[in-house]
N, C-alpha and C positions, 0 to 999 in steps of 0.2 A: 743122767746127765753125761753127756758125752764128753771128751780130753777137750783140752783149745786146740785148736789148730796153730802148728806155727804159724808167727809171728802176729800174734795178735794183738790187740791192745792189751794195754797193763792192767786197764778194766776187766778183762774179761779173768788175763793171769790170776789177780787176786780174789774175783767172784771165786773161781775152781778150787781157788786154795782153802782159801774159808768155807765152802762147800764142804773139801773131806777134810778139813780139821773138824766143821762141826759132827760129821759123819763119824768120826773115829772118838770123839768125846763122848758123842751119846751111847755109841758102843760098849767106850771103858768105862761109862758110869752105872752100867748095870752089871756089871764084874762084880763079885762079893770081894772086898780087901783091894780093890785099886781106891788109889786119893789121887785125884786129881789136881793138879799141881796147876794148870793152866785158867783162864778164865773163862768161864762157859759163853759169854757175850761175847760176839764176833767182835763188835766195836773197839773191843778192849784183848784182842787175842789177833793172832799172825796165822800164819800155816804151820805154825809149830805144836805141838801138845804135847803136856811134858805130865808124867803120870807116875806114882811110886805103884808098888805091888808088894804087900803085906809080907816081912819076912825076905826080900831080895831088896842086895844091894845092886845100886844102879848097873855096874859092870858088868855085875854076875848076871845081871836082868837080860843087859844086851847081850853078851858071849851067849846066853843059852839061846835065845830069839834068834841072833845072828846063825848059832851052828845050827839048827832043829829047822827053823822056820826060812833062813836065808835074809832076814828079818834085818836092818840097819839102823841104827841110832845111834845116840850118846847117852851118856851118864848126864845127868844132870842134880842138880840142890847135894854138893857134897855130897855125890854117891850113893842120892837116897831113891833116886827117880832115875826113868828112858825118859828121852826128850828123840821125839820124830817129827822129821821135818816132810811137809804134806806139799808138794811143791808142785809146780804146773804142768811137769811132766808126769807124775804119778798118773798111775788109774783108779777107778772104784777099788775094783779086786783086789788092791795093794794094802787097803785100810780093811777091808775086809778079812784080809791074811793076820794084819796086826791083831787086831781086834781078838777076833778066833785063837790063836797064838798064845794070848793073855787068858782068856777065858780059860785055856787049856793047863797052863802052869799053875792059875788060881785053884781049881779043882785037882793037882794031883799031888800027892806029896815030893817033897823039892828030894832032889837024889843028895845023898852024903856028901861033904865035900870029899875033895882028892886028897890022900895022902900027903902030910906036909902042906897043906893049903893054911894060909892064915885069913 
């Protein structure tokens, strides 16, 4: 599926989005240790997916994604979950990166924290 083209109906914005949210859940749902925080039915789901990862708190989730991957999100559920928003300018490749990203921090063991880190 190709991006929308500016300025296009809202229809088409929110097909795209619900597109790679469902793209990116079916992704994080074959991850060993992600919980899925969002709800799998488009009806009842945005562009947004919000996902915890076994053992990382929300920040620490995003900071590593953000420096490693270039990766953007938020913390979300009290610091327990990333929450990515899948928005109409996004591309495939973008959910692809998250996706892969996750997959990659699930299989390796997480680095020590930093000295003096709480």
């Amino acid at each position: 599926m190709a991006a929308p083209a500016r300025r296009r109906p809202a229809v088409v914005v929110e097909a795209w989005a619900a597109a790679l949210a469902g793209q990116l859940k079916a992704a994080l749902e074959q991850v060993l240790g992600v919980t899925m925080l969002t709800p799998r039915d488009p009806e009842s789901s945005t562009g947004v997916v919000t996902a915890g990862l076994a053992g990382w708190a929300g920040r620490e989730l995003i900071d590593t994604l953000r420096r490693r991957w270039r990766v953007t999100g938020r913390s979300a559920y009290g610091d327990r979950a990333a929450r990515f928003s899948l928005a109409c300018f996004i591309a495939e490749a973008v959910v692809e990166t998250r996706s892969e990203a996750m997959r990659k921090l699930a299989r390796s063991p997480r680095p020590a924290p930093a000295p003096g880190a709480s």
